[in-house]
Backbone as CSV, one residue per row, in Angstrom:
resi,resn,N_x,N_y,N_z,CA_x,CA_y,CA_z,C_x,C_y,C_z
1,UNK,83.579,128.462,6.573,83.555,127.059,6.968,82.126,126.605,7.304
2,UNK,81.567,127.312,7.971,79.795,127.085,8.496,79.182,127.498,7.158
3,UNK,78.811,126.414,6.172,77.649,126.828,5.317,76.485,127.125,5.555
4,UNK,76.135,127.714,4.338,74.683,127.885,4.197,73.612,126.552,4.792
5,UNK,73.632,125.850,4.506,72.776,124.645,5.201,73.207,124.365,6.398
6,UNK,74.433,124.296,7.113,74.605,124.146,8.054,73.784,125.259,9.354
7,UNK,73.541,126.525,8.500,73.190,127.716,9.467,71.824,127.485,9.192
8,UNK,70.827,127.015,8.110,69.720,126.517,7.990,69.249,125.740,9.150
9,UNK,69.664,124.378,9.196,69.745,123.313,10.448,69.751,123.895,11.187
10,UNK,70.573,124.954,11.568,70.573,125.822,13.344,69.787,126.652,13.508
11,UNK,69.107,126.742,12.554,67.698,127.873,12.600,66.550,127.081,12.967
12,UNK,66.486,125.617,12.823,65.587,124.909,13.072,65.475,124.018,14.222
13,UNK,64.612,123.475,15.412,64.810,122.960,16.118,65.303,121.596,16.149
14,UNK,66.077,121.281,16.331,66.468,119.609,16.706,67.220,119.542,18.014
15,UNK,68.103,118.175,17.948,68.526,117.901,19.133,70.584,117.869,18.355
16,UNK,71.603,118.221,19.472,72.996,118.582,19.142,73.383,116.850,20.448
17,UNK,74.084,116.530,19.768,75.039,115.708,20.887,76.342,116.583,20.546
18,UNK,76.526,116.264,21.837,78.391,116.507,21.913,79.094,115.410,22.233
19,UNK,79.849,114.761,21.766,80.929,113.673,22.580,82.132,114.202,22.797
20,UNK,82.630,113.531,23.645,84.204,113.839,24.452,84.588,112.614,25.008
21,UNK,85.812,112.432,25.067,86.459,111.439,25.463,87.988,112.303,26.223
22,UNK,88.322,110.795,26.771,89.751,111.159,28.094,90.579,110.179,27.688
23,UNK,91.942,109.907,27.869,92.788,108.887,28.008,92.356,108.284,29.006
24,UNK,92.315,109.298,30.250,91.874,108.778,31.531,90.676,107.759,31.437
25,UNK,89.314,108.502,30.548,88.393,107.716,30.940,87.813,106.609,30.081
26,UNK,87.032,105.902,30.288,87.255,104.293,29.138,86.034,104.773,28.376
27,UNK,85.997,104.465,26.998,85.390,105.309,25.916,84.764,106.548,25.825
28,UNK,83.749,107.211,25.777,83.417,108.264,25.865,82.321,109.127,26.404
29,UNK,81.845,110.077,26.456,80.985,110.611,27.226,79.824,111.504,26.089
30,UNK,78.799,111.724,26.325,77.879,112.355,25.327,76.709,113.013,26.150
31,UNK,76.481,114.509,25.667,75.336,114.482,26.446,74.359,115.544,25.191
32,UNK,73.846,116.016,25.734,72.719,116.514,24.433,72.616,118.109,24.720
33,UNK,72.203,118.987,23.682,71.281,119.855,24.170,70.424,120.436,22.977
34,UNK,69.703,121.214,22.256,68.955,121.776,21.694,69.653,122.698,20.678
35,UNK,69.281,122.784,19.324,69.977,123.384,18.014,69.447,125.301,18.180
36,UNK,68.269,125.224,19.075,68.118,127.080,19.498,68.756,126.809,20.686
37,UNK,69.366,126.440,21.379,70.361,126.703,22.631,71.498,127.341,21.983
38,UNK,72.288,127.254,20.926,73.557,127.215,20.553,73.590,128.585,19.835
39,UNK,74.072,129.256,20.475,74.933,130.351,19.522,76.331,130.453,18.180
40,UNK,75.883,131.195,17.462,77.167,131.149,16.759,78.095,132.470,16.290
41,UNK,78.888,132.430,15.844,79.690,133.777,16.149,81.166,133.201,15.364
42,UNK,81.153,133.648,13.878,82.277,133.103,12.626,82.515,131.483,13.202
43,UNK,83.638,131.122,13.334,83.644,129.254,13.352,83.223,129.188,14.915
44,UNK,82.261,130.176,15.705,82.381,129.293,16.668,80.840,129.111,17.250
45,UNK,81.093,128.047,17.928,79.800,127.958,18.832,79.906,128.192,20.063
46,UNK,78.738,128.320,20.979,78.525,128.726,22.497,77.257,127.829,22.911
47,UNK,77.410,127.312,23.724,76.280,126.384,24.320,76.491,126.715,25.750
48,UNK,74.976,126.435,26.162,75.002,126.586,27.383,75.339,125.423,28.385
49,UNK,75.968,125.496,29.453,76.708,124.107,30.059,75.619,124.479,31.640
50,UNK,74.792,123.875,32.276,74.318,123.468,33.289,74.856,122.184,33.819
51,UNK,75.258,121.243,33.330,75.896,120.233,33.824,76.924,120.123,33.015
52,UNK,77.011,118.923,32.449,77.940,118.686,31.228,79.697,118.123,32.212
53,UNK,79.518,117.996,32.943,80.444,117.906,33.894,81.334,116.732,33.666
54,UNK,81.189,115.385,33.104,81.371,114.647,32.496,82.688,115.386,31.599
55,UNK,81.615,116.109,30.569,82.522,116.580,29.316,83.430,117.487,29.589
56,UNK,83.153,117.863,30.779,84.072,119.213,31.291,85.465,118.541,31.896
57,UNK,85.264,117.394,32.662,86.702,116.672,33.001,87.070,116.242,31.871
58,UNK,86.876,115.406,30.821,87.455,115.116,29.423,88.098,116.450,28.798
59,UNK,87.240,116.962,28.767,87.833,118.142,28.140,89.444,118.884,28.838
60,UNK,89.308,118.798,30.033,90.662,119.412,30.800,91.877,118.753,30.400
61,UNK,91.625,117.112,29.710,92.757,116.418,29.752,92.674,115.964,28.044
62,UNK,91.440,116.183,27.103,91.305,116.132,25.966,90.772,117.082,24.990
63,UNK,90.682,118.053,24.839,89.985,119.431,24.295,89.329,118.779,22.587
64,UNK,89.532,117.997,22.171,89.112,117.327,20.970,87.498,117.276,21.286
65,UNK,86.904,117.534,20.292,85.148,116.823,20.566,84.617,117.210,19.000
66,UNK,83.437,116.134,18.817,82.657,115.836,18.309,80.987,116.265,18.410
67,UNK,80.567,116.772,17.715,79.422,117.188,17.561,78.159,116.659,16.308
68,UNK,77.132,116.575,16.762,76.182,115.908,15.972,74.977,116.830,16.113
69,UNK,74.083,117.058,14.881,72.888,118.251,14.722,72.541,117.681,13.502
70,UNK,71.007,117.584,13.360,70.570,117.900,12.312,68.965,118.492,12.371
71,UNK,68.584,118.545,11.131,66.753,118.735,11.395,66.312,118.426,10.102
72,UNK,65.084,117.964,10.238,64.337,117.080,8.844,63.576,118.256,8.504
73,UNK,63.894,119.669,8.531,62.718,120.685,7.866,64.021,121.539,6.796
74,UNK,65.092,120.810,6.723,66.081,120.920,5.550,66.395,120.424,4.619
75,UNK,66.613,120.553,3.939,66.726,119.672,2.725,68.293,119.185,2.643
76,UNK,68.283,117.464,2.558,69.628,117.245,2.624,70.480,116.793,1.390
77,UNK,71.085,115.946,1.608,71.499,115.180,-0.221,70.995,114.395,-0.435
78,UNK,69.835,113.560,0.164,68.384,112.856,-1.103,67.072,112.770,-0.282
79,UNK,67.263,114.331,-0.072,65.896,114.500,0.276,65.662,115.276,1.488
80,UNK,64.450,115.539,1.953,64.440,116.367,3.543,64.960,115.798,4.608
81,UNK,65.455,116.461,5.150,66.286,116.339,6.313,68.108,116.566,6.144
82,UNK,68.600,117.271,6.947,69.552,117.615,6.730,70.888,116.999,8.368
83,UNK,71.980,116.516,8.316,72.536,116.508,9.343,73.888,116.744,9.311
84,UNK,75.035,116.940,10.701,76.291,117.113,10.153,76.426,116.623,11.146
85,UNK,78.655,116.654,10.937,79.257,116.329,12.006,80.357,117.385,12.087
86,UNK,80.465,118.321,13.386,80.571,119.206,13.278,82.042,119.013,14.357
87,UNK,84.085,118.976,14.026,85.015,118.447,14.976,85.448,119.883,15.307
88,UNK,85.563,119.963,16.232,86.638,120.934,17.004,87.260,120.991,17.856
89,UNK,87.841,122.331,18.828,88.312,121.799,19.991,87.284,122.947,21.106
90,UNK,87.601,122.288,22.011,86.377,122.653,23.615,87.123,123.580,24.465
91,UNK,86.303,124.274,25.337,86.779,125.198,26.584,85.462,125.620,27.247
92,UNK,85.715,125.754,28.381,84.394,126.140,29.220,84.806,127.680,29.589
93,UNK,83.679,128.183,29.481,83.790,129.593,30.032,83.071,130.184,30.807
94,UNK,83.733,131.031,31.820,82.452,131.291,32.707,82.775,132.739,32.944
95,UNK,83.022,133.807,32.135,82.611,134.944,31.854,82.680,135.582,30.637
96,UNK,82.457,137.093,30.551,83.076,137.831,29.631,81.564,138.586,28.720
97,UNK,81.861,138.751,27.630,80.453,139.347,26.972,78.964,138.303,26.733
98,UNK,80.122,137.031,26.106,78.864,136.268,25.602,78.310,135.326,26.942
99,UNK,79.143,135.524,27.882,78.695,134.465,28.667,77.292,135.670,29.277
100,UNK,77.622,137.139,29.595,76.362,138.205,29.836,75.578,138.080,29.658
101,UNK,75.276,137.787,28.241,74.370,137.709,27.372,73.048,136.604,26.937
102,UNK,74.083,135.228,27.343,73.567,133.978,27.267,72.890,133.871,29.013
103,UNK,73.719,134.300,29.933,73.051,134.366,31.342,71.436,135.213,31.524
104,UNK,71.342,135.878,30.405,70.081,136.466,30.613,69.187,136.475,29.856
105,UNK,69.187,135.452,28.542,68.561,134.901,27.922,68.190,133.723,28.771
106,UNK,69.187,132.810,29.049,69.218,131.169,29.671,69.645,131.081,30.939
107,UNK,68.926,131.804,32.380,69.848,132.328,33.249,69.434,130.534,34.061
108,UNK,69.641,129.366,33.561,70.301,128.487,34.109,71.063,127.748,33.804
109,UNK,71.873,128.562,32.847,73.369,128.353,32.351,74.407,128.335,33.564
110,UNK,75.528,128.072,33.759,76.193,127.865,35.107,77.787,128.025,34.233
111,UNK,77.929,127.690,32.912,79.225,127.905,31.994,78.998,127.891,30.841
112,UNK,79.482,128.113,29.576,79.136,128.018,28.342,80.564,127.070,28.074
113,UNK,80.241,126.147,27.209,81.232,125.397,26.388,80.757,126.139,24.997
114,UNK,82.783,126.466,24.385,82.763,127.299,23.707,83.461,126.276,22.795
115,UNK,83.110,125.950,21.182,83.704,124.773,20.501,84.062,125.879,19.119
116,UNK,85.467,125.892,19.016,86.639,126.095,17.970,86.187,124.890,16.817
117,UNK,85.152,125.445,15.650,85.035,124.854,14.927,86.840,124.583,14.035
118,UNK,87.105,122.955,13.784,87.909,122.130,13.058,87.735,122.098,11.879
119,UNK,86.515,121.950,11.320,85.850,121.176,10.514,84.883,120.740,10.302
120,UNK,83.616,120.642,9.563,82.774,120.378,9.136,82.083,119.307,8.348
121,UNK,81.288,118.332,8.452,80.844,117.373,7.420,79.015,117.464,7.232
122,UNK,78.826,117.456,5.807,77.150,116.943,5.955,77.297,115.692,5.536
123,UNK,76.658,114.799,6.682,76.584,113.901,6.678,74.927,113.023,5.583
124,UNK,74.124,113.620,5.622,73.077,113.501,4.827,72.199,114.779,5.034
């Protein structure tokens, strides 16, 4: 499901939004972090959560989210730059191997949001 260009883009620095939304809450929430923050591991990702707290109540009552990445040192469909939109579903985690691992690489991580790739789009 994660192509080849898609794992390109994550080799390169840019910026990731995440959005989340609630029934509860009135449209949606977004916050950012960095395309070398993010781990990957077959469909999934691991980001590091220091705040994100926002997305973390949406998430308890909506596990759906949206993701956005790209980087212009890829080549996309007309031309450099490459981006996607990346749907799955969310969970926060706050132990186990990868959370070990990411704590001592990024030890001001506080949880990792862990996203169950859905689906995939390149968007340009």
């Amino acid at each position: 499901m994660l192509n080849q260009t898609f794992l390109d883009v994550m080799n390169h620095e840019g910026a990731v939004s995440i959005i989340s939304s609630s029934s509860e809450a009135p449209g949606y929430h977004v916050v950012n972090t960095w395309n070398s923050y993010v781990r990957i591991e077959e469909d999934k990702l691991f980001i590091p959560a220091a705040g994100m707290h926002s997305v973390q109540k949406d998430v308890e009552k909506n596990n759906q989210v949206t993701l956005t990445m790209g980087s212009k040192e890829v080549m996309g469909t007309v031309g450099p730059g490459a981006g996607f939109h990346v749907h799955g579903t969310a969970e926060f985690i706050e132990d186990g191997a990868i959370y070990n691992q990411m704590k001592v690489e990024m030890p001001f991580l506080t949880r990792i949001l862990q996203i169950n790739v859905l689906s995939i789009e390149q968007k340009i």
